[in-house]
Each structure stands twice: as C-alpha cells, then as structure tokens.
C-alpha positions in Angstrom: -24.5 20.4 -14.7 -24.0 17.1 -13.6 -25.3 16.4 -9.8 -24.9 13.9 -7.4 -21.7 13.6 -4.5 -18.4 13.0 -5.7 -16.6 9.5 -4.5 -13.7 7.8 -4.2 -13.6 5.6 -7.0 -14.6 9.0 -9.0 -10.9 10.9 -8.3 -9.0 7.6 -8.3 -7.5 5.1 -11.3 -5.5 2.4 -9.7 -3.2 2.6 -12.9 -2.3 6.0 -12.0 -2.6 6.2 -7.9 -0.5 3.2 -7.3 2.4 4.4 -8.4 1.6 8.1 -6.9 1.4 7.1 -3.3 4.3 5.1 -3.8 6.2 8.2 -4.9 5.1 10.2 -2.5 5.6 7.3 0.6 9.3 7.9 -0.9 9.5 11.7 -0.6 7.4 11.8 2.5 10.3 9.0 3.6 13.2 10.6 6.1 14.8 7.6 6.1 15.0 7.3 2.4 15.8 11.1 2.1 18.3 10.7 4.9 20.1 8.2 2.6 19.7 5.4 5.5 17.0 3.6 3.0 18.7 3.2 -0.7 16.5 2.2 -3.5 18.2 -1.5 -4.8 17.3 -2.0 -8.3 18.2 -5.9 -8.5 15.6 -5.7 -5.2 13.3 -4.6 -6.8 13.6 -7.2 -9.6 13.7 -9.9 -7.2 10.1 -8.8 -6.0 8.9 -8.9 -8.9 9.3 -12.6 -9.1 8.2 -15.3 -7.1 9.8 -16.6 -3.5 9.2 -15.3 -0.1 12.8 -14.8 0.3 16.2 -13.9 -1.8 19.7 -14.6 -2.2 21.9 -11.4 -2.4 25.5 -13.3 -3.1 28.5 -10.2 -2.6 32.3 -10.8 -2.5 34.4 -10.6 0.7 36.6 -8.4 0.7 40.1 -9.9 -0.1 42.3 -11.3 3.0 44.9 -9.0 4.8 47.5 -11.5 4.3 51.5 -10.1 4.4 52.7 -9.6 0.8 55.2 -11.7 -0.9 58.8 -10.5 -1.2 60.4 -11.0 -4.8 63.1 -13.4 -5.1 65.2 -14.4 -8.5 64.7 -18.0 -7.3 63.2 -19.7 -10.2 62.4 -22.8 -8.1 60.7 -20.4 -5.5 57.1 -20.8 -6.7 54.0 -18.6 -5.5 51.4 -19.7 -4.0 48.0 -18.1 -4.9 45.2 -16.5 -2.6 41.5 -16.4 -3.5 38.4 -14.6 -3.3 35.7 -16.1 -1.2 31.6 -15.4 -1.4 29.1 -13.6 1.4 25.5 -14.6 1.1 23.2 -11.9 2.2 19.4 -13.1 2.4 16.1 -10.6 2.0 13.0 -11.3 3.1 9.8 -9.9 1.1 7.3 -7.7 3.2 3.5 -8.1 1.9 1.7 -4.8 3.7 -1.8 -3.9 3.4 -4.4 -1.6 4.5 -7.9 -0.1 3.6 -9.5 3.3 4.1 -13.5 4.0 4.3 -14.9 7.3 2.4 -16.1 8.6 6.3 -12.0 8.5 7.2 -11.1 10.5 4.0 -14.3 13.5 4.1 -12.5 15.9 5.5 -9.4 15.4 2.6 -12.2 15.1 0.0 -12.9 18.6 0.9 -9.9 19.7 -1.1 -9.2 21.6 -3.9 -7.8 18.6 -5.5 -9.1 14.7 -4.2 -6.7 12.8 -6.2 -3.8 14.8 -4.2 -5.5 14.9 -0.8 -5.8 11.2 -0.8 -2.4 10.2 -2.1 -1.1 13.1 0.2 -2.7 11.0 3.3 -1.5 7.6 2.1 1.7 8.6 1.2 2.8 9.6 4.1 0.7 6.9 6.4 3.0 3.9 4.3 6.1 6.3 5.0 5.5 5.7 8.5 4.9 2.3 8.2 7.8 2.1 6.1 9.8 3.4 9.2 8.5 1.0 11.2 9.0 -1.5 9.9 13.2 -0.6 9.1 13.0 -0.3 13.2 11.6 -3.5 13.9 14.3 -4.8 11.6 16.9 -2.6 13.5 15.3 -4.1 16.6 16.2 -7.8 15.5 19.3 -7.2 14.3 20.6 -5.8 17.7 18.3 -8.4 19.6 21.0 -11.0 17.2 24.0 -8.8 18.2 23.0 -8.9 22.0 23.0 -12.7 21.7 25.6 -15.1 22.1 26.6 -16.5 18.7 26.5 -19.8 17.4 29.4 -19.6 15.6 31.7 -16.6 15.1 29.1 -14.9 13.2 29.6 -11.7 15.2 31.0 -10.5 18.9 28.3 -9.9 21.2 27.2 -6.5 22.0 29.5 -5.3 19.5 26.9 -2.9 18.2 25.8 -1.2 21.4 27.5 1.1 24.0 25.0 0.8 27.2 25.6 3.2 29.5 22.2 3.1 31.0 23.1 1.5 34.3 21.6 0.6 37.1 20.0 4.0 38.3 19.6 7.2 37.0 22.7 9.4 37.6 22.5 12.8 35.6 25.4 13.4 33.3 27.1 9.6 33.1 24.0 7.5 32.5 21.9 9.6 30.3 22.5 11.2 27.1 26.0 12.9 26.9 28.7 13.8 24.5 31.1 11.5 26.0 28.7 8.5 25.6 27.9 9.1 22.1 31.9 9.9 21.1 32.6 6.2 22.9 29.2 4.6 20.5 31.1 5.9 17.7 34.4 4.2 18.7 32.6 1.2 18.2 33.2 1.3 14.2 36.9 2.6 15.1 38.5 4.6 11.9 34.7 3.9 10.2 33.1 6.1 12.7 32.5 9.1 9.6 30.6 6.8 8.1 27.8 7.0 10.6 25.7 10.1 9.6 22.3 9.7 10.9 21.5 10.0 14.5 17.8 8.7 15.4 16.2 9.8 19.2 13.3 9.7 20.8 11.4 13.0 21.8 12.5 12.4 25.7 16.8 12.0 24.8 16.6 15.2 21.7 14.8 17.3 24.9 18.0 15.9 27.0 20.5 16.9 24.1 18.7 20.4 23.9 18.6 21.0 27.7 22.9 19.9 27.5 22.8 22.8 24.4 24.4 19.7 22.4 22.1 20.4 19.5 22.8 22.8 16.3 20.7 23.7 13.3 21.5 24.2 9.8 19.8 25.3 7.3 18.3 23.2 4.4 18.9 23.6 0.8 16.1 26.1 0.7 17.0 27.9 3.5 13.8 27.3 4.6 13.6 24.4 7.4 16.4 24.1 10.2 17.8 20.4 10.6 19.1 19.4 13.9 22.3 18.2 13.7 24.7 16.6 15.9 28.8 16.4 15.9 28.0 17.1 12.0 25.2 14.4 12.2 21.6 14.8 11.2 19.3 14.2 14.2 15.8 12.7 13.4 13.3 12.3 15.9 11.2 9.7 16.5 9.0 8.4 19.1 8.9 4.8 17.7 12.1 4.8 19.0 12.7 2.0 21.6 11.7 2.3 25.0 12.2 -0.8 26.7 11.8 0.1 30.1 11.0 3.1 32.4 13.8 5.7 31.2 15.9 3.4 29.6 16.2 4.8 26.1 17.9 3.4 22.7 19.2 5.8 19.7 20.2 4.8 16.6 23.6 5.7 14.9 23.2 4.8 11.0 25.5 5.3 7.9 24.3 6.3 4.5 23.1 2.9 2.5 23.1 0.9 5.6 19.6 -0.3 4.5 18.4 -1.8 1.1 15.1 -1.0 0.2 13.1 -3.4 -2.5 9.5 -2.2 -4.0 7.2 -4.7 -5.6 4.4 -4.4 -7.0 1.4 -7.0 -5.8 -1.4 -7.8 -7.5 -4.4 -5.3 -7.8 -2.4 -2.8 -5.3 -4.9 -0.2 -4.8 -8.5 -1.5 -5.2 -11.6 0.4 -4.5 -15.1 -1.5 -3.6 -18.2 0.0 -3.0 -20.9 -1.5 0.0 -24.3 0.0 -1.2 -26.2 -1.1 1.9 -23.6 0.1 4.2 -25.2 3.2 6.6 -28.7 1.7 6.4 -28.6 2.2 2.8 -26.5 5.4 2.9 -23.6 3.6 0.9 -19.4 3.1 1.7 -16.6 3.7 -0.5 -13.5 1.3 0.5 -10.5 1.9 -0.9 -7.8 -0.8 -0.4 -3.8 0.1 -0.7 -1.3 -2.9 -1.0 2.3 -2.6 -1.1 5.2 -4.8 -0.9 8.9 -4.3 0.4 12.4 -5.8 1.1 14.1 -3.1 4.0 17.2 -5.3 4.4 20.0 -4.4 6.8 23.5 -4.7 4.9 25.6 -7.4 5.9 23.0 -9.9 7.2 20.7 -12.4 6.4 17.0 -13.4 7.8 17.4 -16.3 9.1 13.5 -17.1 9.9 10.8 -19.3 8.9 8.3 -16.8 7.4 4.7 -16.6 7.0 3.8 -16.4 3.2 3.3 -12.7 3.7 6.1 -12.2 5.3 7.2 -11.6 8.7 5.7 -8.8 10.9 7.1 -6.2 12.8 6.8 -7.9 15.8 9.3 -9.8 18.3 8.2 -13.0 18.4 9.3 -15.9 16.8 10.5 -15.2 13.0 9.1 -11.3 12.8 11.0 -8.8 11.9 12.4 -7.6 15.9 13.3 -11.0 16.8 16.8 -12.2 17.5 16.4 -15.2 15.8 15.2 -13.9 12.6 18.6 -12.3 11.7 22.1 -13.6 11.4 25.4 -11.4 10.6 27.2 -12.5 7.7 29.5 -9.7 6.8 32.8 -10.5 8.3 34.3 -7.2 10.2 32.3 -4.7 12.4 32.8 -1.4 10.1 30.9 -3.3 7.5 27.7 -3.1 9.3 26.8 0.6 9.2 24.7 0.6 12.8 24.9 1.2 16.3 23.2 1.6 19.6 23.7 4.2 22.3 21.5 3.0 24.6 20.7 5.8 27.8 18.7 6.4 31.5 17.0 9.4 31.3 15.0 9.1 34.3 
C-alpha cells in the first residue's frame, strides 16, 4: 500500500478541473439560473481572441413613423425609410485567485477531493460572479442618475426613490405601492421584469408586511420566495449606501450577457517545499475570465489591461463614467431600482 499524505496536485488535472469549477460556478450561479445572466455564445468567442474590449453592433428597431396611404398617382413616388445600427461595447473581466492546502484540509477530508475542491471554488467564483454583475448594475444606475451628455438617456429614469428624507413606516420603506410605481417605470414592459433582488433588512420588511409567498420548486423540494409572481433573491451585497437607505433590484430575464474565456494556464498548482519550516505548501491558483454586460449599453472607460474592477472609482465597473446607454427607449433596458428607508 502506497503511504505518504495525499495533496492537492494529487486529486487535480488542470485539463479536467478547469472546466469543472467553471460548470459548477454556473449551476451554483442564481443569477444565471434565474435567467438574469444568459450565456452569449459570439461572447464567448470574442474572449477567446485578443482586445480588452468588444464591439456588439445590433439593429434599432425600425422607426414608428405614420404609414403611407395608397394612391393611383403614378407621379406620387414613395419615399423610403431605413434601418439604422446600435453599438453595444463589452468589456473583458481577467479574475484571479489562489488557495493554500491549510484553507482546503477540512474539504480534503472528503469522500471525494476532486469534488470537495471544485464544490468550494465553484461556488466562491459564483459569488464573485454576482459581484461583479452588481458593481456593473451599480455603474449603470450611477450613469442613469447623471445628467447626460447628449440624449443618451433621461435621468433617473431607472429608479423610483422613495426613501426620503426620514424614516416614515409604510410610505418611505418597502411597500407594495412603491414597488407597483418601480414597475410603471417600464410602462406596458413591466412583465418583463421577473427577478426581484433585496437585501436581508427589506425581505425581513416584506415578510413582516406578509408581502412575501412561496412556491414550490420543480422538485418540490425548496420553497422560492416570490413576489407579485416575481422570484425574490436575497442578497446582502446588495447596496447600502447610507444608514437605512436601501436599493433593490428589479431585472428581466436576459437583461445581462455573460462571456467565458478561457486564460492561459487557468488553474495552476505550485508547490513551496520550505514553506512551514520545511513542512511544505500546496498552492493552487484558479483564473477565470468574463464579459457580464448590461444590454443596451456600452463601457465607456479607459481600462486597465485586466480589466476594470468592481470598484467605483474612475473606469471600474460601479462608476458612472464607465457606462453609457445606447439603446434608444426605456423598455429596452431590462433594470430598475426601488430604492427604500427602512430605518
């Protein structure tokens, strides 16, 4: 019988884990299993080429202009109408973290290492993943909140606020009222906005108000929360901007693309010998690289070559200046903001 302590680089081929944790960072996803993230094939593609950022061209939709009426004029000639271009721009997201064999003992302990460990990061680039769509969300509202430069978009036209200027219980925090009027924001679009997103503090609100049901999975096995026939996902990454002042999320099936690329080497294991006096480390390092790009825009920053971060300074992800609206009408972009005072 062979002796000695099992290690990392003993239950993991790069060739084979890479594209496991990526497959379970997709189920582990409830964005992507909420339909808010789609999987865009030509995204993909376009990581797996060069450039920091890429070109999406679409076609607008065709003008409302008043029909012709027919005439038996012969010398009564038409004049023609054409179809103009949108350019949407993504921006690539180069992610990467590493893991010591002391974090992943207790996993190791498992019946099955190669699971336990894909299991654990899996699910940590799911919430990463997340993260990083709300840092995008972030930006794209911090755009909306600011004047244009052009006529781009109308301002605030994403958000209903009705946090106020104090707490006052049932007109500045959470109601049913409020959220009916954040619909009315996408006006006979509204049905297309089927996820809700809250933090723990506003679903606790909703509960207390009895505004929350629960249906059944496929399975029969898990509850969802739903609200007004919307799923409700909680999530304290949700913005908090201030004491009590809350922000939710109203999103529409496919109002996200998601790119996956593939970098270079993307899960890579190394071993330190002399690391604990002698003792030896296992490292194992886990690369990944997106596009999460909100339909209908285009980032408009000047990008590190790995990409922007999900911070809100100057051209990350959450700053206003690092996304621009290019879809023409409102109902196009599948997003808005019910922002609350719960306190």
């Amino acid at each position: 019988m062979a002796s000695g302590t099992t290690r990392v680089s003993d239950v993991i081929v790069p060739a084979i884990f890479t594209p496991y944790a990526q497959n379970i960072t997709e189920e582990k996803s409830r964005l992507v299993q909420a339909g808010v993230l789609v999987r865009d094939a030509e995204l993909d593609r376009l990581l797996a080429g060069g450039g920091l950022t890429f070109d999406a061209p679409s076609w607008k939709d065709l003008d409302n202009d008043a029909e012709r009426v027919t005439s038996d004029d012969p010398t009564e000639n038409a004049t023609h109408n054409k179809i103009g271009t949108l350019k949407e721009v993504a921006v690539r997201l180069s992610r990467n973290q590493s893991w010591t064999s002391m974090d992943l003992t207790a996993v190791l302990a498992g019946a099955n290492p190669m699971e336990a460990i894909g299991n654990r990061v899996g699910e940590y680039w799911a919430r990463r993943q997340q993260a990083a769509l709300l840092a995008t969300m972030a930006g794209v509202f911090a755009d909306n909140d600011a004047a244009p430069a052009a006529s781009e978009h109308t301002q605030y036209d994403l958000t209903n606020d009705d946090s106020g200027g104090s707490y006052s219980a049932g007109v500045t925090n959470f109601t049913a009222e409020g959220f009916i009027d954040t619909l009315t924001l996408m006006g006979d679009s509204e049905d297309s906005l089927g996820i809700l997103f809250v933090h723990s503090i506003v679903y606790a609100r909703m509960k207390k108000n009895n505004l929350i049901d629960f249906i059944p999975d496929s399975e029969g096995k898990v509850n969802i929360p739903t609200f007004m026939g919307r799923r409700v996902i909680i999530d304290d990454g949700m913005p908090n901007p201030s004491s009590g002042i809350y922000h939710s999320y109203l999103l529409g099936a496919g109002a996200f693309r998601l790119g996956v690329g593939t970098p270079n080497d993307a899960t890579e294991l190394d071993r330190i010998p002399g690391a604990g006096n002698g003792g030896g480390q296992d490292v194992l390092y886990n690369r990944v690289m997106w596009a999460i790009h909100p339909v209908g825009h285009k980032y408009a920053g000047t990008a590190p070559n790995g990409g922007p971060s999900n911070a809100a300074t100057s051209n990350n992800l959450a700053h206003a200046g690092s996304w621009q609206r290019v879809f023409p009408e409102r109902k196009q972009i599948k997003i808005a903001r019910y922002v609350t005072r719960e306190s």
